[in-house]
RODO-2510 file (C-alpha; in nm, 4 decimals, decimal comma):
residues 297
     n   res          X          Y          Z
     1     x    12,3536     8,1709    11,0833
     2     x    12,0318     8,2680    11,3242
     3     x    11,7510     8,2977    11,1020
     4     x    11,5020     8,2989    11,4360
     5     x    11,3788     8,6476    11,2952
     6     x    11,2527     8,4795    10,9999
     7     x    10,9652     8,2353    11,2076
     8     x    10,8480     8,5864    11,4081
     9     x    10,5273     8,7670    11,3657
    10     x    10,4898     9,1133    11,3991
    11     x    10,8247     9,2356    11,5557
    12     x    10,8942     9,4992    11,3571
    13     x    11,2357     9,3774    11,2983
    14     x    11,4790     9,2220    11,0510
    15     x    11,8239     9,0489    11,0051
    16     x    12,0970     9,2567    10,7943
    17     x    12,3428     9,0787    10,6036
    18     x    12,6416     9,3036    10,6040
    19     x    12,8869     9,3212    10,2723
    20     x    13,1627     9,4358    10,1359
    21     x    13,1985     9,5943     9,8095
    22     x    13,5243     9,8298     9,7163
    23     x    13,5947     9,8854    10,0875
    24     x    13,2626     9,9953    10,1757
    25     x    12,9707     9,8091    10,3783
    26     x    12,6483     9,8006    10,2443
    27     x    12,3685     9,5568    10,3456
    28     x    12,0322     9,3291    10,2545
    29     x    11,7848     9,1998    10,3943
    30     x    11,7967     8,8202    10,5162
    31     x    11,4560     8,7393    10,3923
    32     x    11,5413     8,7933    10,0404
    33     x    11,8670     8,5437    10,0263
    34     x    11,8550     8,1821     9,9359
    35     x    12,2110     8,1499     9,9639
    36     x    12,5521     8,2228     9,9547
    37     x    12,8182     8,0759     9,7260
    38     x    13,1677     8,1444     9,6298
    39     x    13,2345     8,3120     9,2877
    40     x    13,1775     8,0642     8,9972
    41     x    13,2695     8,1281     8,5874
    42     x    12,9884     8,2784     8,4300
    43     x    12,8505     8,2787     8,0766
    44     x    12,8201     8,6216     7,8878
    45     x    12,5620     8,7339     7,7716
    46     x    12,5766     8,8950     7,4023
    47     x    12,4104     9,2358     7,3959
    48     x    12,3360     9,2475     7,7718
    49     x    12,3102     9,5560     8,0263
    50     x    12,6771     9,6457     8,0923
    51     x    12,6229     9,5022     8,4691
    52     x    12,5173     9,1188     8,3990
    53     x    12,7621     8,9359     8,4138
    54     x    12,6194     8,6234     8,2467
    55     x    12,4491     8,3204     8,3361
    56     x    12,5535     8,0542     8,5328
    57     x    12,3756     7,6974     8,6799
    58     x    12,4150     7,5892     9,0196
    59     x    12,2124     7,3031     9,0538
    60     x    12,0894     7,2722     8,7406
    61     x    11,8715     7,5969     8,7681
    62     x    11,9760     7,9002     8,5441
    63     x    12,0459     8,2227     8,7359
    64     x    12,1845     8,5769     8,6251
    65     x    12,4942     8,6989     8,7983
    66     x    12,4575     9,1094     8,8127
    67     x    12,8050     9,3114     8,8880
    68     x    12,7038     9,4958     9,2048
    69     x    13,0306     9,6934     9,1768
    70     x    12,9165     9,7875     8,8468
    71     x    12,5864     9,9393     8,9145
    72     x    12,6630    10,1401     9,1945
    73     x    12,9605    10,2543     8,9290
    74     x    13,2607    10,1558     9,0855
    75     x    13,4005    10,0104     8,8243
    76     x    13,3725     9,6091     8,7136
    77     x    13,4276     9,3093     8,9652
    78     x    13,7167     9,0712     8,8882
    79     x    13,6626     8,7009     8,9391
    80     x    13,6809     8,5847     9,2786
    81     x    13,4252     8,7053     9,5937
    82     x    13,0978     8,5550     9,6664
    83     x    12,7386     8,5383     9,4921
    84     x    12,5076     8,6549     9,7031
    85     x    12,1565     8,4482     9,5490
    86     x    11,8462     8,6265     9,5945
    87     x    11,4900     8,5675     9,5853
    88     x    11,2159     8,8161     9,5054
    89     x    10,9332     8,9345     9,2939
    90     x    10,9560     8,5301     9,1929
    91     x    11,2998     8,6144     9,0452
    92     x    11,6328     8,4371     9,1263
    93     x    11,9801     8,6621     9,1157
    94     x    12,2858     8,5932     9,2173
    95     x    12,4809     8,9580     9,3562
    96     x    12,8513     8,9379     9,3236
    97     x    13,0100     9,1119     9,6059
    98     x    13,3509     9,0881     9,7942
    99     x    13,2932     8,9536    10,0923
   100     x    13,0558     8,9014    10,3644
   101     x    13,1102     9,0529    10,7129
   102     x    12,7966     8,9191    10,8997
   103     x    12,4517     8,9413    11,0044
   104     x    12,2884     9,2192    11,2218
   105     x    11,9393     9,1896    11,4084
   106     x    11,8107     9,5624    11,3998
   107     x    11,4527     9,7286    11,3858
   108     x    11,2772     9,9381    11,0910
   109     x    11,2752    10,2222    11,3584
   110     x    11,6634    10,2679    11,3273
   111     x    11,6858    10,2718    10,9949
   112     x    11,6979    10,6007    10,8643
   113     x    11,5583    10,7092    10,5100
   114     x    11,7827    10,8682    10,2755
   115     x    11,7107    11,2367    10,2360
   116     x    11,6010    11,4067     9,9027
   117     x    11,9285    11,6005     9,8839
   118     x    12,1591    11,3154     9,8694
   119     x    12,2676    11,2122     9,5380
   120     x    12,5552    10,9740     9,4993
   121     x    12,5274    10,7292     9,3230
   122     x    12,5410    10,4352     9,6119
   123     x    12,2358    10,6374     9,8021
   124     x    11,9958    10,7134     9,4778
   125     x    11,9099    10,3366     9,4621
   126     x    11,9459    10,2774     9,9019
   127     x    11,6618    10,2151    10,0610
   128     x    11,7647    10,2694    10,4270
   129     x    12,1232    10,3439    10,6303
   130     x    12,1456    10,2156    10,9677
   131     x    12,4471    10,2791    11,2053
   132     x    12,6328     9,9677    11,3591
   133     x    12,9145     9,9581    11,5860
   134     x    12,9881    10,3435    11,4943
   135     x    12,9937    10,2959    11,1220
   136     x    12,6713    10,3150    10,8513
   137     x    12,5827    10,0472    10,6608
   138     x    12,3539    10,1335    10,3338
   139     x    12,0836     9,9367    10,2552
   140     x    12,0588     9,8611     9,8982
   141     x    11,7391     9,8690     9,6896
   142     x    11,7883     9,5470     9,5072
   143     x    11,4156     9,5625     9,3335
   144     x    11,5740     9,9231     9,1893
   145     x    11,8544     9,7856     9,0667
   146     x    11,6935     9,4674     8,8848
   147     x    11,4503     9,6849     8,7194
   148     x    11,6938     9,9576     8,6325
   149     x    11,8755     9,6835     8,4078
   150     x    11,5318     9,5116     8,3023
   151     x    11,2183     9,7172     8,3355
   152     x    11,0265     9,4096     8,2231
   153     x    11,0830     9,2918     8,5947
   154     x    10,9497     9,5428     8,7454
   155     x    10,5223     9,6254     8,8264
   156     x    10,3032     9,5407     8,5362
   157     x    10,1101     9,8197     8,4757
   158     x    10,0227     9,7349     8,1611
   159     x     9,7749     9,4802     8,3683
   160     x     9,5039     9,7475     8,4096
   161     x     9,4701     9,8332     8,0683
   162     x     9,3798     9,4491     8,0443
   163     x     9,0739     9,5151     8,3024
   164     x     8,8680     9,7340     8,0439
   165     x     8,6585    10,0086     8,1214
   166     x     8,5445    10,0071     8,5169
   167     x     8,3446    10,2477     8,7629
   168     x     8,4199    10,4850     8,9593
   169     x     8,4541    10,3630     9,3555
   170     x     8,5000    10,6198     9,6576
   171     x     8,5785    10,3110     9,8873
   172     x     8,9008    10,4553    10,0715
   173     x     9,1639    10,2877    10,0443
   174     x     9,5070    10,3226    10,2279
   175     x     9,8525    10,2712    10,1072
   176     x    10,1871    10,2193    10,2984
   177     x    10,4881    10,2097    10,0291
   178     x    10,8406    10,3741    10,0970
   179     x    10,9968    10,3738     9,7297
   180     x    10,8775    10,7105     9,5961
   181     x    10,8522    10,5461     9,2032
   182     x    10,5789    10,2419     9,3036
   183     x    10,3735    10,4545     9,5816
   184     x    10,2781    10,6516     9,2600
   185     x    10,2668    10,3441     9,0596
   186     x    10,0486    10,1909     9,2571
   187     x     9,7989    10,4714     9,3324
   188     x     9,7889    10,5715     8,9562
   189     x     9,7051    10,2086     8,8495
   190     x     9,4307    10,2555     9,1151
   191     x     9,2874    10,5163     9,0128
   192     x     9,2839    10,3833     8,6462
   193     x     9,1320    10,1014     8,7643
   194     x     8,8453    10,3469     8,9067
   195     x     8,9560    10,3774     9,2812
   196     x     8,8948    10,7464     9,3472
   197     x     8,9787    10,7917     9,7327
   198     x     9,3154    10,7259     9,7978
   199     x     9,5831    10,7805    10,0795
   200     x     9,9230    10,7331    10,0397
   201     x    10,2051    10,7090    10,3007
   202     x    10,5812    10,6165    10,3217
   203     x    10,6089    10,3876    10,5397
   204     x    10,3617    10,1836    10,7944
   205     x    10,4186    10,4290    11,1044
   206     x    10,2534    10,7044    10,9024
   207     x     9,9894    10,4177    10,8102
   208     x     9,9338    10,3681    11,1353
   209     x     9,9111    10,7684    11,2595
   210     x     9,6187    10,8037    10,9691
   211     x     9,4411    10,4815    11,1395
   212     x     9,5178    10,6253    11,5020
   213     x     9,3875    10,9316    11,4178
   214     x     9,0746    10,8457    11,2469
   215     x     8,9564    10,6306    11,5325
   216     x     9,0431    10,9187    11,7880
   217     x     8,7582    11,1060    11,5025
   218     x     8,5615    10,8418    11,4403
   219     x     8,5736    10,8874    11,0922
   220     x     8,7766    10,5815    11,0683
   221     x     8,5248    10,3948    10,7677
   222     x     8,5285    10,7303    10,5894
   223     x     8,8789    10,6933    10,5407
   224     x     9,0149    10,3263    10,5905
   225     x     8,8047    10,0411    10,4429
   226     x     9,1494     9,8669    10,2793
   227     x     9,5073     9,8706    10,3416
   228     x     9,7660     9,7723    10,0870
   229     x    10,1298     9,7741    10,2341
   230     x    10,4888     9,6959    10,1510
   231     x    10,6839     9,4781    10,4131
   232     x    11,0236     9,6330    10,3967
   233     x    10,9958     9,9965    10,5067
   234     x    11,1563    10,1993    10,7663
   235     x    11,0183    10,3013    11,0746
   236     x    10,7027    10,0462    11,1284
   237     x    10,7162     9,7500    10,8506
   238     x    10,4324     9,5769    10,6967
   239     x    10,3702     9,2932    10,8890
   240     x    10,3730     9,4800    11,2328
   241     x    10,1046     9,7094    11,0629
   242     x     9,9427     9,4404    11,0099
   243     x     9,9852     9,2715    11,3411
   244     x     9,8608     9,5984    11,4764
   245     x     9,5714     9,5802    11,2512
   246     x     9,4512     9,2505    11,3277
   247     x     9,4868     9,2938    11,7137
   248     x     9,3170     9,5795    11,7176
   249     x     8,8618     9,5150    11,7464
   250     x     8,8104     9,8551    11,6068
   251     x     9,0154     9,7911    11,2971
   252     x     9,0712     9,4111    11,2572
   253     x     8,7973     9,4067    10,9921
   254     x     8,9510     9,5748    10,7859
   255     x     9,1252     9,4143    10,4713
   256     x     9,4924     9,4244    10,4523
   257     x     9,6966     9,3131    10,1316
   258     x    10,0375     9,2396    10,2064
   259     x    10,2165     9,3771     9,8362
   260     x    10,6014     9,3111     9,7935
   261     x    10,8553     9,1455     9,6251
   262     x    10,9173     8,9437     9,9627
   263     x    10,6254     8,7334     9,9365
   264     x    10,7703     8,3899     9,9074
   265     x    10,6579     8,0637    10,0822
   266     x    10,8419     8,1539    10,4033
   267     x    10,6975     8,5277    10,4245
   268     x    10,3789     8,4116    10,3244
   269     x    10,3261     8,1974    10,6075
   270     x    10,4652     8,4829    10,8089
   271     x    10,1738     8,7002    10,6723
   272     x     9,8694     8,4399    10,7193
   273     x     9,9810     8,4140    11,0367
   274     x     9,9497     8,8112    11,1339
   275     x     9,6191     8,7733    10,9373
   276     x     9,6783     8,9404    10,6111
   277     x     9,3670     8,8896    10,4073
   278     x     9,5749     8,8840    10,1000
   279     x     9,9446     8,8303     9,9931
   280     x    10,0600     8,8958     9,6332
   281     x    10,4193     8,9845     9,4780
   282     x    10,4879     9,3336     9,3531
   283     x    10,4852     9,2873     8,9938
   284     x    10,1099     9,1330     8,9840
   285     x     9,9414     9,4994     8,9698
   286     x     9,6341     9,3921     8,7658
   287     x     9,5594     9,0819     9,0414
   288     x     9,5949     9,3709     9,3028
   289     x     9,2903     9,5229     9,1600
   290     x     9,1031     9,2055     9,1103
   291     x     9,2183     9,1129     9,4881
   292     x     9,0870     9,4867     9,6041
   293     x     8,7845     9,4404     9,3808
   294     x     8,6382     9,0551     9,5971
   295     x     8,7589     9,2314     9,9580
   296     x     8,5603     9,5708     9,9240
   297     x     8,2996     9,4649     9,7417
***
């Protein structure tokens, strides 16, 4: 397996594992996988959502087994396949699929966001299709699908009830996040937290337009004085916004906070090295603030 991707900066590219599931081929993103084992007897789990599986312990360390068939309702797997281990938002998960056809080196710009009017059930949690060798692979939200079955997983926002009562700050602050749900998350936990002037964008291409164009207007510290991104979003991802940032004299002072689920030791390294002032997972919402609070101070 050529994980090369992995160790560089900036590229604006990732690896797709392709899988199988019920005939079809759906993918994920290298970064987030720790593994890949065959299908092993799991535990049940009394009272659980009707897509765990149970609990099982591969060396010793406990991990969930979630019926990927299941929650993209296609009925329930039968022993046998592969577990597909994940890492993210500091969780472990193993993903029981069918089989796995292989890896794919592609770039954000070819992957293609689903559009509002699709509504089957594999697309409504997909956060990307991308077409290889004349056939589309969807890209599944995984984050979605964990917090769909355990909401407790998902961001905190509880957090910023925790920070009391605060002022009101017209520092502007700009956001890059592609899922719909925690771009609004995020930007109403900011504003609770007293961050008044916000911009929000889907992805980090249309991150990158607002910076573009602001420094064409020189209005650029009117409008950009913090940038808060994902790293998995189509078109431009996070850490090539951020390589652009950071290469960039005009804007390179600027603080960016790298904010996803995909911050784990490899990533993180990944992101210090592109000069992210910041790197946190996505569920640490209250620590966001705190971290936005010390950079515009």
């Amino acid at each position: 397996m050529d994980t090369k991707i992995l160790l560089e900066n900036g590229t604006n590219e990732l690896e797709v594992l392709e899988f199988e599931l019920d005939g079809n081929a759906y993918g994920i993103n290298v970064a987030k996988i720790k593994e890949i084992i065959p299908y092993q007897t799991v535990t049940p789990v009394p009272n659980a959502h009707p897509s765990v599986e149970g609990l099982f312990m591969p060396r010793d360390t406990m991990i969930t087994a979630i019926d990927l068939k299941n929650c993209l309702q296609r009925g329930v797997s039968s022993p046998g396949g592969l577990f597909i281990i994940t890492n993210f938002n500091k969780l472990d998960i193993a993903f029981h699929v069918d089989a796995v056809k292989g890896i794919h080196r592609v770039s954000w710009q070819d992957i293609i966001k689903p559009g509002s009017t699709v509504s089957s059930a594999d697309e409504s949690i997909s956060t990307g299709i991308v077409k290889l060798d004349n056939r589309l692979v969807i890209i599944l939200d995984f984050e979605k699908i964990v917090t769909d079955i355990n909401p407790e997983t998902g961001l905190k926002t509880s957090e910023i009830l925790e920070l009391g009562e605060r002022s009101r700050s017209d520092v502007p602050i700009l956001i890059a996040e592609d899922s719909v749900l925690l771009n609004k998350l995020i930007v109403d936990s900011l504003k609770k937290a007293g961050y008044n002037n916000l911009i929000h964008t889907q992805n980090g291409q249309e991150a990158y337009n607002v910076i573009t164009e602001c420094k064409e207007n020189g209005t650029l510290k009117d409008h950009v004085q913090c940038i808060i991104t994902d790293i998995e979003m189509p078109l431009m991802d996070g850490h090539r916004l951020t390589k652009l940032v950071k290469t960039d004299d005009q804007t390179k002072d600027i603080p960016v906070i790298i904010f996803s689920s995909l911050v784990n030791d490899e990533m993180r390294k990944k992101g210090e090295a592109l000069g992210a002032d910041a790197q946190l997972s996505k569920p640490e919402i209250g620590n966001l603030v705190r971290i936005v609070d010390d950079l515009v101070r």
